[in-house]
VEXDREN-2710 file (C-alpha; in Angstrom, 1 decimal):
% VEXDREN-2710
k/r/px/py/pz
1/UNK/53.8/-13.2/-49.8
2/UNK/56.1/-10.5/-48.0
3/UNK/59.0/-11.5/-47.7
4/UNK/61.8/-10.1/-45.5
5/UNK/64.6/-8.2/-46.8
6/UNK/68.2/-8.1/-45.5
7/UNK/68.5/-5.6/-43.3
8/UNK/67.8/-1.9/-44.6
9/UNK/68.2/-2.8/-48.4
10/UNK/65.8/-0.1/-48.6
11/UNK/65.1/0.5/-52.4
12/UNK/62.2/3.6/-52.6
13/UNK/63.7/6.5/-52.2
14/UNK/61.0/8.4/-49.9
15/UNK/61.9/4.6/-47.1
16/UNK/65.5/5.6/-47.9
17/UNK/64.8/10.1/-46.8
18/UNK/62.8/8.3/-43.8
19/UNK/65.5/5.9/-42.6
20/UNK/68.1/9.0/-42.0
21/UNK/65.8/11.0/-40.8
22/UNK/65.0/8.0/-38.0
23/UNK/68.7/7.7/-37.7
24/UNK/69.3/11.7/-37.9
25/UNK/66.7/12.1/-34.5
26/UNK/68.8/9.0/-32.4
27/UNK/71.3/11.2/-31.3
28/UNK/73.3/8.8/-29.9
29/UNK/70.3/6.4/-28.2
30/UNK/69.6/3.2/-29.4
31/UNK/65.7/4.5/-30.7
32/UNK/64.7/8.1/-31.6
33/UNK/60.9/9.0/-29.6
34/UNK/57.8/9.9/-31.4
35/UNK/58.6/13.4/-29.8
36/UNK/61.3/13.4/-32.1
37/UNK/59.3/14.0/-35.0
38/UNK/57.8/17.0/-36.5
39/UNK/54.5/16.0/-38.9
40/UNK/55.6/18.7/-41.2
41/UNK/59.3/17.7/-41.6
42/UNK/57.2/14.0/-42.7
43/UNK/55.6/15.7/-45.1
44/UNK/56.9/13.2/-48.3
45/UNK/55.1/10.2/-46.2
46/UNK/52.6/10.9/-44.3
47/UNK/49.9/9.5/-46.4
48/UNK/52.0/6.1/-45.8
49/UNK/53.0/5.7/-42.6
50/UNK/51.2/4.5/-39.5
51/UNK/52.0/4.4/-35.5
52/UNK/51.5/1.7/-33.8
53/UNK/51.9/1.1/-30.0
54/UNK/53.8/-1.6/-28.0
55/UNK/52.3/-3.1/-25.1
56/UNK/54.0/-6.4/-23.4
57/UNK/52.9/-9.2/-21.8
58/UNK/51.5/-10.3/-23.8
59/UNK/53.3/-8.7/-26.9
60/UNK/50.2/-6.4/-28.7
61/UNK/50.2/-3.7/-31.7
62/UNK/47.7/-1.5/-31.4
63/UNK/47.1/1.4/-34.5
64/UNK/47.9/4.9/-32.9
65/UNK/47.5/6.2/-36.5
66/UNK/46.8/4.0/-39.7
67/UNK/48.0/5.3/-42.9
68/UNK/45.0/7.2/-44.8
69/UNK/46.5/6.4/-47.9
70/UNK/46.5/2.9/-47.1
71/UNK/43.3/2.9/-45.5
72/UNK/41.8/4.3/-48.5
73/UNK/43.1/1.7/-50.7
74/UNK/42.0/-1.3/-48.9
75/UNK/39.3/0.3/-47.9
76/UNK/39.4/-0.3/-43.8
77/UNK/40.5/2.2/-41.4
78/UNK/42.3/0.7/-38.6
79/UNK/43.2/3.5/-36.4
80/UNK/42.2/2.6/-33.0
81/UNK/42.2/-0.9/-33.7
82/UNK/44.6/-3.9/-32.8
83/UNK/46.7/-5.3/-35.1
84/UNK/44.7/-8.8/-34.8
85/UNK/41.5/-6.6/-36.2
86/UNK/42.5/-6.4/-39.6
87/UNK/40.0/-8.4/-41.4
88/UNK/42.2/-11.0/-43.7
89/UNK/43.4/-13.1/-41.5
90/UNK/47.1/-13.8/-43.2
91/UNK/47.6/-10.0/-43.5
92/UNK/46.9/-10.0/-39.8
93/UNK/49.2/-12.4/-38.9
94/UNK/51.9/-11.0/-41.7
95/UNK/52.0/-7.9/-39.7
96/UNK/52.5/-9.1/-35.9
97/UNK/55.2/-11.5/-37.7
98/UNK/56.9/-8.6/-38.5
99/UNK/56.3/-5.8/-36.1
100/UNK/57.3/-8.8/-33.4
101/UNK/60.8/-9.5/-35.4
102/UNK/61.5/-5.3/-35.1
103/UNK/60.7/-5.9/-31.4
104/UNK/62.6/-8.6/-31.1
105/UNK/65.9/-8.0/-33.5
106/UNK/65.2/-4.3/-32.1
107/UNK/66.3/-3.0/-35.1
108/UNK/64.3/-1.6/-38.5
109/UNK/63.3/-4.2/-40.5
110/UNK/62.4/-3.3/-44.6
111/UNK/59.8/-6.0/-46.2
112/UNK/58.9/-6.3/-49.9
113/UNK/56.3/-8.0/-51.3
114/UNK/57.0/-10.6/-53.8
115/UNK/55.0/-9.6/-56.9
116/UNK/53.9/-12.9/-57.8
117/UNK/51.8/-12.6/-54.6
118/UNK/48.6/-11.7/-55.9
119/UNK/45.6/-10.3/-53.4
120/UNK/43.0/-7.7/-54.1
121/UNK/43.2/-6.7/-50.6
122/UNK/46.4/-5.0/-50.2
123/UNK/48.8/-3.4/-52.6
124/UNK/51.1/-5.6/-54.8
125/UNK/54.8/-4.5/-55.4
126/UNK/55.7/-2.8/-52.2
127/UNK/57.9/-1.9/-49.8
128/UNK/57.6/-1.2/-45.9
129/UNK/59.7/0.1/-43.4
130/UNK/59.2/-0.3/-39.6
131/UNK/61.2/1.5/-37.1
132/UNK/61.1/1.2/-33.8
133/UNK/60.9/4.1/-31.3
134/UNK/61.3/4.7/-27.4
135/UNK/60.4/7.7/-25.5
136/UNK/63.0/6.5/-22.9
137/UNK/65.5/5.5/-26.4
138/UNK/65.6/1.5/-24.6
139/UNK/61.8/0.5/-24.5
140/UNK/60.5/0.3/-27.7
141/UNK/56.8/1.7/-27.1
142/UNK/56.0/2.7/-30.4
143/UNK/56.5/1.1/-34.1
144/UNK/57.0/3.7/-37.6
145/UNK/55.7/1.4/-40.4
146/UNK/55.7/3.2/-44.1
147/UNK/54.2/1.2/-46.7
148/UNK/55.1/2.4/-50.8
149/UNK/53.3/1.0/-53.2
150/UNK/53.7/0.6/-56.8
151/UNK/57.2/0.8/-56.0
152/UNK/59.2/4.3/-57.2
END
């Protein structure tokens, strides 16, 4: 089971280089955009980290990009797909949990999985990030979530 860390006791280093870099790209607003990021300065994590967009009314994540890294691991792709599509059903519901508290709290959130958990669908002693993003720095539109695995 994942279960939720205090806030930002982020352990692996590469969650740690992408919190400042979040917090680097505020610039005094509450979220950083999407805009604000460059691929190439996220070299160190792209392989882990999906975008997700925020729609309201009702509250819905839908993959912008999935994490190929990920992907390949669990073998499903889920870019273009809804958070509700991923096909365990307690994953599924793990993950809007959690992207809804970011929403919610409207602050980043770090998660690591308990390593008794044990699952031959996802990885087993990790750690995610999610940040929240804006392109207007109030509404968050857009969700960061990095997943490390086999933790650093």
């Amino acid at each position: 089971m994942l279960e939720i860390a205090a806030p930002l006791e982020i352990t692996v280093p590469r969650l740690q280089r992408l919190h400042r870099d979040w917090e680097e790209r505020r610039r005094g607003r509450e979220f950083p955009s999407r805009a604000d990021f460059n691929p190439l300065d996220l070299r160190y994590i792209l392989g882990n980290l999906s975008l997700l967009d925020v729609t309201y009314n009702p509250l819905q994540f839908h993959y912008r990009i999935h994490a190929s890294l990920l992907a390949e691991r669990i073998g499903k792709e889920m870019t273009n797909k809804s958070v509700d599509d991923i096909p365990v059903a307690n994953h599924a519901k793990r993950a809007r949990d959690h992207f809804t508290e970011v929403v919610q709290r409207r602050i980043p959130l770090v998660y690591a999985r308990d390593p008794e958990f044990i699952d031959d669908h996802m990885p087993k002693d990790c750690e995610v990030l999610v940040l929240p993003l804006s392109h207007d720095g109030t509404i968050i539109d857009m969700l960061m979530s990095a997943l490390v695995w086999d933790v650093e």
